[in-house]
Structures are given as structure tokens and as C-alpha cells.
C-alpha positions in Angstrom: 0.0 0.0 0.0 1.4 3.6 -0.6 2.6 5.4 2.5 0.3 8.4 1.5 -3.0 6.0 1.4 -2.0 4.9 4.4 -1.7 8.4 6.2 -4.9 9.2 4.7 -6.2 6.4 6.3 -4.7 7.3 9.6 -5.8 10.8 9.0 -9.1 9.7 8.8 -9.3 7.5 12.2 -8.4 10.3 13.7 -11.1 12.6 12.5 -13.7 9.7 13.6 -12.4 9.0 16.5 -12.2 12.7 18.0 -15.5 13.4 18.4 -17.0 9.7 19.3 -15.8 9.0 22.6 -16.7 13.7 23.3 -20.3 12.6 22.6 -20.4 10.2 25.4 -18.1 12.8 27.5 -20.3 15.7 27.0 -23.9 14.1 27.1 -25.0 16.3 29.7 -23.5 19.6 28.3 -24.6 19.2 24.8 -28.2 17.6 25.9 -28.1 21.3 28.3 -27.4 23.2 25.2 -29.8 21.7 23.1 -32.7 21.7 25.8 -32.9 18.0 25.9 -33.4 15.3 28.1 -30.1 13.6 29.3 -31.3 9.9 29.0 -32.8 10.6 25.8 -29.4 12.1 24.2 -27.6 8.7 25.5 -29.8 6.4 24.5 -29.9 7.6 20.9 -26.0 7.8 21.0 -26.4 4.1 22.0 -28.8 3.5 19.4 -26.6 5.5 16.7 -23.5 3.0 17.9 -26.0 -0.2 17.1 -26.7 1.5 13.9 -22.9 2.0 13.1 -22.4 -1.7 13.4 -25.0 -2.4 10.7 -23.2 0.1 8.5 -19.8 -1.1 8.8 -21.2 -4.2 7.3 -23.2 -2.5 4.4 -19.7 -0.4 3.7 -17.7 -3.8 3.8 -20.3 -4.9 1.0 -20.6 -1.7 -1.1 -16.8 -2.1 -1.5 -17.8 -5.4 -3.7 -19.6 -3.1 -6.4 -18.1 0.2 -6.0 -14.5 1.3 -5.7 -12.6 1.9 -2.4 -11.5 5.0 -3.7 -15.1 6.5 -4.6 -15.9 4.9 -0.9 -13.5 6.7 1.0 -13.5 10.4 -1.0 -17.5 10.3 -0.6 -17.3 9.5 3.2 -15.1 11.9 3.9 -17.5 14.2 2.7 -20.2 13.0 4.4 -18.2 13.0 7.7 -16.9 16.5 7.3 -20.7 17.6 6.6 -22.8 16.1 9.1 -19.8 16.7 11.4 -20.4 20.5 10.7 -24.1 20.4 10.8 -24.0 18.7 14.2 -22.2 21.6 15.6 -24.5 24.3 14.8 -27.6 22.2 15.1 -30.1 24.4 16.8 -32.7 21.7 17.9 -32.6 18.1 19.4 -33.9 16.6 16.2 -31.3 18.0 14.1 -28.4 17.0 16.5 -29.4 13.3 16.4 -29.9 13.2 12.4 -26.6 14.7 12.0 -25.0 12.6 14.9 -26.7 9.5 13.2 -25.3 10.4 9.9 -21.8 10.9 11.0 -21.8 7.7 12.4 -23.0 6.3 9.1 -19.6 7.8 6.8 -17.5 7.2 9.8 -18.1 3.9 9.8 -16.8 3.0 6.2 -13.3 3.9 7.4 -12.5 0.6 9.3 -13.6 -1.8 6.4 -12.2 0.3 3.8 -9.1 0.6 5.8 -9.0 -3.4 6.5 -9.9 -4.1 2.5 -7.0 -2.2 1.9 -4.6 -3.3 3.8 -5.8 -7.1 3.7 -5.1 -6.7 0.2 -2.2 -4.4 -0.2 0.2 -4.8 2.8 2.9 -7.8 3.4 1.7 -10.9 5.9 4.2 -9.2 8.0 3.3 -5.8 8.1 -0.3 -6.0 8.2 -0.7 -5.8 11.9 1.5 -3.6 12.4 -0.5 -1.4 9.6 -3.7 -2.2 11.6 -1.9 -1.8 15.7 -1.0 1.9 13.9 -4.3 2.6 13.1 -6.5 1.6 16.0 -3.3 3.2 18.1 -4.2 6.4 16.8 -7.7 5.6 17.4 -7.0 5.3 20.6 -5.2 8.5 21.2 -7.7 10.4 19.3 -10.5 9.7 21.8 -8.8 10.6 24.2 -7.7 13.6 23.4 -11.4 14.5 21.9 -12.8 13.6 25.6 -9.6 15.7 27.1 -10.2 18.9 25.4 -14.1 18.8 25.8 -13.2 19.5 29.1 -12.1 22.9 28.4 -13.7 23.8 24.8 -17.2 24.4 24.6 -18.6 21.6 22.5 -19.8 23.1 19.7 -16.4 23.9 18.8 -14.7 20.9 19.4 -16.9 19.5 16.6 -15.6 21.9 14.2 -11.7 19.9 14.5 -13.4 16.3 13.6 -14.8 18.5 10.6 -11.8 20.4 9.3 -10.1 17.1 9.7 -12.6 15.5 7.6 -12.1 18.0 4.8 -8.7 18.1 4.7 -8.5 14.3 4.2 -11.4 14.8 1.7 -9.0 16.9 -0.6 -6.3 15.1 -0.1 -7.6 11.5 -1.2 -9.2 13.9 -4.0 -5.3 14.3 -5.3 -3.6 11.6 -3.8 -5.8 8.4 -3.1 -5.1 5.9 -6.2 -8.0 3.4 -7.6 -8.0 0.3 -5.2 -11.0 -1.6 -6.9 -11.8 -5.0 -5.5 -15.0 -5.7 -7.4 -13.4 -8.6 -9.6 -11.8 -9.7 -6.3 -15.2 -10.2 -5.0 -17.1 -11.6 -7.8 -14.6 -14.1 -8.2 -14.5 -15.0 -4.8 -18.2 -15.3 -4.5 -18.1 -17.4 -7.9 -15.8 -20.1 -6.3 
């Protein structure tokens, strides 16, 4: 796999992962903000989490009859949208759409991300490849959950969002065609 796929990749979990573990850090404060009830913000961040499991198998799929470059550019998009619109959303209902359709684009990024490397990377290195990734992860949340101690959260959705953008036009230059449709058909053939 080229090094720059790979950073975009990394780039990418770390956009995601930001702003997931803030939302369960700053339930109260954004449920406060946006005159909601407490219990009802976490359970549909629970329910968005269930959902985000479904969609990291459609995504897996999708990759079968659509390319893993068109995949990851359009999610990044989405991501860097919904992201925005979730920190200026004015009303309950418009938090949990947008909440519920970043989940949706930022869940692409792991099966895209394992495609890739399960196809592309050494036996050797591809744990290393995925230990990187989920390391960053990892880091990310907590320093999402960190600074929405001290940043009003509103703003700390805008980073998850400029991040999103800026590995939106940067796989627009420099993420190659990885296309796995044959792949798949002739696995599903044999």
C-alpha cells in the first residue's frame, strides 16, 4: 500500500475517533445546550452505535460493487458535513440526524481501511499497519474527551470536521483506484 493512502487512512481514524468518545463525555452539556433530556441524548448515541455496526457491514459490501477510492472520498464528505451540521444544530432533532449520519460515513473507514490493507500490505506488516491505526484511534478519543473538558462543544466539533475536509481533498489528489469488485465476484463465484 502507498505510504500516502495509508496516512490518509490514519488521518481519517483520527477525525472519527475525535468526536466519538466527546459525545459520550459531553452528554449532559450538549443535551443542556440543546434543551434536551439527558437519558434521551444517550440512548440515541447508543442507538446511533448499534446502527454504526449495521453500516460497517453495508460499507464492507458496497466495496464489492463500488471502488474503495469513490468509498472513502465520498465518506469523507459526508463525515466533514454532518460533522459541521451537528455543531451548529439548533434543535434536538437536528443533533441526532446529524449525529446518526456521522456515524454512518465514519463507519466505512474501518472496512475500507481493513480491505486495503488485507489486500495491499505484506503478511508481515499488516498488523503492524492495523496496531497503527486503532493506536491512533485510541489517542484520538482521548484527546477528543480531554479537550471537551475545556472547549465548549460546539467547537470541538468543528476539528473532527476540518479534519474530515482536509482528508477529503487530499484523497481527491492523492488516493489511487483500489477496486476489488473482480476480487469479489470471483470470490463469490468459487
Amino acid at each position: 500500500m502507498d505510504k500516502k493512502i495509508f496516512y490518509l487512512f490514519c488521518l481519517a481514524f483520527v477525525s472519527v475517533s475525535f468526536g466519538f468518545l466527546a459525545s459520550f463525555s459531553l452528554v449532559s452539556r450538549i443535551a443542556y445546550t440543546l434543551d434536551a433530556n439527558v437519558a434521551k441524548w444517550l440512548h440515541f448515541n447508543w442507538f446511533c452505535i448499534f446502527l454504526d455496526g449495521l453500516a460497517v457491514l453495508a460499507w464492507a459490501l458496497l466495496a464489492k460493487i463500488a471502488s474503495v477510492r469513490d468509498l472513502f472520498i465520498a465518506n469523507c464528505f459526508g463525515f466533514s458535513f454532518s460533522s459541521l451540521l451537528f455543531s451548529v444544530a439548533s434543535t434536538f432533532q437536528v443533533a441526532c440526524a446529524t449525529q446518526l449520519l456521522t456515524g454512518i460515513f465514519a463507519s466505512s473507514f474501518i472496512p475500507l481501511a481493513m480491505i486495503v490493507i488485507g489486500n495491499e500490505v505484506p503478511a508481515k506488516e499488516k498488523g503492524k499497519c492495523s496496531g497503527i491505526l486503532l493506536g491512533l484511534s485510541c489517542l484520538s478519543a482521548l484527546l477528543g474527551a480531554g479537550l471537551g473538558v475545556f472547549l465548549f462543544w460546539r467547537k470541538l466539533y468543528l476539528i473532527p470536521s476540518c479534519l474530515g475536509a482536509v482528508t477529503f481533498f487530499l484523497a481527491l489528489k492523492q488516493f489511487k483506484e483500489y477496486d476489488y469488485r473482480k476480487l469479489g465476484a470471483r470470490l463469490i463465484k468459487h
